[in-house]
VOBA-1610 file (N, C-alpha, C; in pm, whole numbers, padded with zeros to 5 digits, always signed):
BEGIN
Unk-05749+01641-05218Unk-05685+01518-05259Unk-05697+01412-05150Unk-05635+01443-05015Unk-05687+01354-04908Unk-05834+01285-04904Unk-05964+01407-04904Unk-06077+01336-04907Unk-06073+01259-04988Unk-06037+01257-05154Unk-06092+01148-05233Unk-06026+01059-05210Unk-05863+01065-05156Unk-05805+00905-05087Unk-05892+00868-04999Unk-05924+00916-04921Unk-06060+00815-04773Unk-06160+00822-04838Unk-06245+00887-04907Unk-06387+00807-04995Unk-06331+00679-05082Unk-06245+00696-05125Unk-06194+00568-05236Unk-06139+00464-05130Unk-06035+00471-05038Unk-06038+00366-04931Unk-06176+00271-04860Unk-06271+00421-04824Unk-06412+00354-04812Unk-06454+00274-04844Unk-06495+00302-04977Unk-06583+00228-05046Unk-06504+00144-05126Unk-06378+00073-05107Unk-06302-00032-05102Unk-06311-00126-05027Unk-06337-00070-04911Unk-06349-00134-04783Unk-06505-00168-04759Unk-06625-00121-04817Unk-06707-00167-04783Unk-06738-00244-04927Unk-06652-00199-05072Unk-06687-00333-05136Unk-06661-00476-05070Unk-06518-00461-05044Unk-06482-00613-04951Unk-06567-00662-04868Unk-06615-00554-04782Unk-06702-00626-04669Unk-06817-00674-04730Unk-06879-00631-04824Unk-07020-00649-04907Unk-06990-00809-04959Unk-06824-00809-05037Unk-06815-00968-05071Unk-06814-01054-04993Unk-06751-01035-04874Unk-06744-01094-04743Unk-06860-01165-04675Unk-06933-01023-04703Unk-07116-01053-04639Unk-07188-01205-04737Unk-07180-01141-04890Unk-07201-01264-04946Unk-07166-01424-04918Unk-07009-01392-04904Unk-06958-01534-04862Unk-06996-01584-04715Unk-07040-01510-04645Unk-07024-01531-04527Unk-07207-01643-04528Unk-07255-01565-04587Unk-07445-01624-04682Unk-07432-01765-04702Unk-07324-01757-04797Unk-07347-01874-04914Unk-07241-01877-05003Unk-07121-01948-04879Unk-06995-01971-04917Unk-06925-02043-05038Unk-07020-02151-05091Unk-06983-02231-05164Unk-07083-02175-05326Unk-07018-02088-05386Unk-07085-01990-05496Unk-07104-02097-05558Unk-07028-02213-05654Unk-07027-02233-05742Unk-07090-02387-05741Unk-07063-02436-05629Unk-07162-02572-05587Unk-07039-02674-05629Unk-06982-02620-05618Unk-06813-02757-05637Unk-06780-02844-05522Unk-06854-02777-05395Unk-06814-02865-05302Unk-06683-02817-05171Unk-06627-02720-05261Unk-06515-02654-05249Unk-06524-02425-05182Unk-06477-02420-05093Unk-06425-02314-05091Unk-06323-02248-05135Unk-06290-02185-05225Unk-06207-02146-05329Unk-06193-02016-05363Unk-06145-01937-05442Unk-06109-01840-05536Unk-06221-01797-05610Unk-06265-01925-05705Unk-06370-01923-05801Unk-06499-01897-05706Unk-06473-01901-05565Unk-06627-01831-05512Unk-06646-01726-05482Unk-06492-01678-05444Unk-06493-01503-05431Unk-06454-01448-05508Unk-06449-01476-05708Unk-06480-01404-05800Unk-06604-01405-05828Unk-06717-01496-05826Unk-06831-01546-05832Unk-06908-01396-05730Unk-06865-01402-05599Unk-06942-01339-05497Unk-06912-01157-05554Unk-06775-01142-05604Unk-06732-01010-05617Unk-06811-00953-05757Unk-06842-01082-05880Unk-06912-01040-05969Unk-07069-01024-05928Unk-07143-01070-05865Unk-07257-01068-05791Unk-07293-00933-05744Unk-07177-00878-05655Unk-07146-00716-05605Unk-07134-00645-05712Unk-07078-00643-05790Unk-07040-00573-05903Unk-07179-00507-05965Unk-07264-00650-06010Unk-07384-00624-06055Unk-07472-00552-06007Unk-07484-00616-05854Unk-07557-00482-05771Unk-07532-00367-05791Unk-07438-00347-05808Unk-07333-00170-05714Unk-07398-00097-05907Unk-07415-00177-06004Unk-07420-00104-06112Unk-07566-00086-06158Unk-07659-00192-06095Unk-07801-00180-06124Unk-07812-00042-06024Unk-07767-00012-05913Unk-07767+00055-05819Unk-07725+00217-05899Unk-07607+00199-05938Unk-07564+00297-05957Unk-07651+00375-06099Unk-07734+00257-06197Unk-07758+00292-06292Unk-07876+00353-06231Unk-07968+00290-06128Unk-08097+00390-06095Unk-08091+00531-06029Unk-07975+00535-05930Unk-07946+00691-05881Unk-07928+00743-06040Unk-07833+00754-06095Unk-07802+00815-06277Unk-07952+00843-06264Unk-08050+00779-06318Unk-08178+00813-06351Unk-08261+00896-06289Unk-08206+00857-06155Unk-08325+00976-06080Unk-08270+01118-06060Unk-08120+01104-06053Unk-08091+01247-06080Unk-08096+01345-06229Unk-08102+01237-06325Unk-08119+01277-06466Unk-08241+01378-06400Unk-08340+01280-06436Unk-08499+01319-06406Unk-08540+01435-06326Unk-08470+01460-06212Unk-08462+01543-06122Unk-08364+01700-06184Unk-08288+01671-06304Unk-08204+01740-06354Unk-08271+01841-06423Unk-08401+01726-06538Unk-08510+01728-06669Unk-08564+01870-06580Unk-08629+01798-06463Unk-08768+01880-06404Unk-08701+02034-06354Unk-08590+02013-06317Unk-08562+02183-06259Unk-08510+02276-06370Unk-08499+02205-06513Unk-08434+02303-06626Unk-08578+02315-06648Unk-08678+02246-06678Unk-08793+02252-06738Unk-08854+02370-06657Unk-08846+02376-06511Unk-08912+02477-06479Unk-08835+02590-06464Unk-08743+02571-06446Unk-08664+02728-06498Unk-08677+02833-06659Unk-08694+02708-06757Unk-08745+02745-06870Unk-08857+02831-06878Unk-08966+02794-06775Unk-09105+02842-06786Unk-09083+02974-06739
//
């Protein structure tokens, strides 16, 4: 139970820093002129997208990697 509290703190902590990193890039997300709120929902949806294109290609390669070792166990 402890470990999954500090992996989940983690990677809390390095989502933030990841939005952070963004803002820190290219503070003004939305081109208002303004530093705001609306740039660090802007920057956090940006992360989001990553972390899921990301997450959707590991899924795949472990699928694939899943396919090939039943397939050859089959044989």
């Amino acid at each position: 139970m402890n470990t999954l509290v500090v992996v989940l703190l983690v990677a809390a902590v390095a989502a933030a820093g990841w939005v952070v990193w963004k803002l820190i890039k290219d503070p003004d997300k939305n081109d208002d002129g303004v530093v705001d709120h609306k740039d660090v929902v802007v920057a956090a949806k940006e992360v989001a997208a990553e972390v899921k294109t990301e997450a959707v290609k590991v899924a795949e390669k472990v699928t694939e990697q899943v396919k090939k070792s039943r397939a050859k166990k089959a044989k």
